[in-house]
Steps between C-alpha positions, in 0.01 A plus 500: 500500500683832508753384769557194218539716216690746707775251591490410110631802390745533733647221389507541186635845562797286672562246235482780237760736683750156563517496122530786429773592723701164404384277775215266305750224550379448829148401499690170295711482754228472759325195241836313556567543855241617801283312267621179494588505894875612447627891588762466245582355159537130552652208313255351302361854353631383141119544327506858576817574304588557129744250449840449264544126492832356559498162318656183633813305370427342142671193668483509853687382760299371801644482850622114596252461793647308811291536747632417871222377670629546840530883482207604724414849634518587886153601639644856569595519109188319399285808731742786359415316093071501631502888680704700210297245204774338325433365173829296375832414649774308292836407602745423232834364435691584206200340208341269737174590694528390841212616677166654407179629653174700381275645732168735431402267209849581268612216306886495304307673245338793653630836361593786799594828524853592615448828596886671516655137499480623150742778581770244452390380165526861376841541652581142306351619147743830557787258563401371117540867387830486705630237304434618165690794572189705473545633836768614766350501845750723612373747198238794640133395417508791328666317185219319459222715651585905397225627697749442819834682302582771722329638839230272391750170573746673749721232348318173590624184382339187368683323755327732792143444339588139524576549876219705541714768642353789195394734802200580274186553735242243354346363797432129605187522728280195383205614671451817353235492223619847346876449571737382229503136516125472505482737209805234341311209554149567418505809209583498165799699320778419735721695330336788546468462840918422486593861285473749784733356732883568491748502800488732796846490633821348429418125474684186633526543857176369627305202487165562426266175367255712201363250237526837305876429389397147404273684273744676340741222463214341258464799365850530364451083424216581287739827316750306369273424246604124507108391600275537799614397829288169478662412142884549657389283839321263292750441186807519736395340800184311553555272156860431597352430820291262402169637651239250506243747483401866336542806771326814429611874601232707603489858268330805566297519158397162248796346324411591183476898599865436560472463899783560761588219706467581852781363545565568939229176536242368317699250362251166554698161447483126620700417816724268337574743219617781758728218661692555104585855630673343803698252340654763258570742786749210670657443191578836461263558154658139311209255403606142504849603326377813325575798621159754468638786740795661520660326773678835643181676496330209674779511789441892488140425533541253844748780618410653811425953414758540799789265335436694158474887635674735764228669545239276598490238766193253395632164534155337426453583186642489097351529172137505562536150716515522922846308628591365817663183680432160662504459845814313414625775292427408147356752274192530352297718267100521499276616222187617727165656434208670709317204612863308604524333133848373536785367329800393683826426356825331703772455259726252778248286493332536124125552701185666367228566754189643359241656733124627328222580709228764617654681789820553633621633912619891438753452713839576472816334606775755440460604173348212345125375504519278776262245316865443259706355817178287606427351181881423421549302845174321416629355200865445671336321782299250236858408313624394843204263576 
């Protein structure tokens, strides 16, 4: 009885000192992850969010679905899809829907997070600000955030936030519980967690992935006073779109208590209403004829950091999307998240490939996620057959 009471109060003792040293968030963070078998946030964590919905098209405009029924998967691709848990893979060409597949008991309307695919959306929205003329990327963030004016911004750009090249030290280790992104993803008042952080050196030459600067760049979204970051992605781009269904952003506090997107992931969506986000993206931001984007800033934005800047030499990357080529040398740009949520966009040949699922290989392959390369020549491989 004493040993039982003993081990009582020392955990209480713990719980109490996590909260009150800023760390309660994790004992949620434990309810969504070790204890639903997972040792990370996963994709279909969407009832443990406050959410900001993002409605769908007043008229939509569904996909023309043409499936080819000979488009099979190898056994090797079919064993890569069952060990890292894929849950959708589309294939589509220009509007029309060529090939589909659910796994893990996802339908065509199953909602999903995106984890940083999202980063591109929030690199879109800004291109909206961009062509308003409410923003100059090549402008110092501290125009439109003063806390960096000065030694606090060492000059950063917009355009270097974008490229994630802000040399400001916010750390991107997913599996520590009381490190940054943890403390992004699971506690409330974002912003607060944001206002300490400022640049350490000269930015621009390095390369350093930080969903921090994604933060920022919804922060200075949300400043313009022009509507949350949901109401500019969902007025400007999901109803021309045509979205089929409502998305939601996750926030760190209730919608009604005025809550900040979270806008580096927790953006949950339907597979085929990602695949909008790739269509756009290889028509350079026009919409069936109407041009949403910029188209300059869209070309900026599929730019490669080391075509755009002496003094970096990141080919892979742009604005807040990864880049890279066909084995045949065509290139290609990929929205892509934590778990290997993917969207793939090949201008030359107008294709979408969307990739959901529950894991994804770590590996690498240069630069790039080598899950990006393997996916792509899946879906290139199923147009030949």
């Amino acid at each position: 009885m004493k040993t039982t009471r003993t081990i009582l109060i020392i955990v209480a003792a713990v719980v109490a000192l996590s909260y009150i040293t800023g760390h309660g968030y994790i004992w949620g963070g434990l309810v969504e992850t070790y204890a639903r078998g997972w040792n990370n946030s996963n994709i279909d964590d969407i009832e443990f969010r406050d959410l900001r919905t993002i409605a769908a098209a007043e008229n939509p405009s569904p996909w023309v679905a043409k499936k080819s029924w000979n488009m099979e998967f190898t056994e090797e691709e079919m064993a890569w899809h069952d060990e890292y848990m894929s849950a959708s893979f589309l294939v589509l060409h220009g509007d029309t829907l060529l090939f589909e597949e659910y796994w893990q008991g996802h339908d065509h309307t199953t909602l999903t997070n995106s984890f940083s695919a999202c980063k591109s959306i929030v690199a879109l929205a800004l291109g909206l600000a961009v062509s308003d003329g409410k923003v100059n990327v090549q402008n110092e963030l501290a125009d439109y955030l003063p806390r960096f004016a000065g030694d606090g911004g060492r000059g950063l750009t917009v355009q270097e936030a974008l490229q994630m090249r802000s040399h400001i030290p916010f750390g991107e280790d997913y599996a520590n519980p009381f490190g940054f992104m943890a403390k992004a993803y699971y506690r409330g008042d974002i912003q607060g967690l944001l206002e300490p952080y400022r640049v350490e050196e000269t930015p621009g030459s390095e390369w350093k992935y930080e969903g921090g600067n994604t933060m920022l760049l919804g922060e200075l979204i949300a400043g313009l006073d022009e509507g949350s970051l949901s109401q500019w992605v969902e007025t400007r781009l999901w109803n021309p779109m045509g979205a089929q269904h409502d998305a939601f952003w996750g926030l760190d506090a209730p919608d009604e208590e005025g809550g900040i997107e979270r806008c580096f992931a927790a953006y949950y969506a339907t597979s085929r209403d990602y695949a909008r986000f790739g269509k756009l993206i290889n028509h350079q931001g026009n919409w069936n004829g109407k041009q949403l984007i910029d188209s300059t800033y869209m070309a900026e934005m599929l730019t490669p950091i080391a075509a755009m800047s002496d003094e970096c030499d990141a080919e892979h990357y742009g604005y807040q999307i990864w880049l890279g080529e066909t084995d045949s040398g065509m290139p290609f740009s990929c929205m892509e998240g934590l778990r290997g949520q993917m969207v793939i966009s090949v201008p030359l040949l107008d294709l979408v490939v969307v990739r959901t699922g529950y894991k994804k290989d770590k590996r690498k392959e240069g630069p790039l996620p080598s899950d990006i390369r393997r996916v792509l020549n899946m879906a290139l491989r199923l147009l030949e057959q």
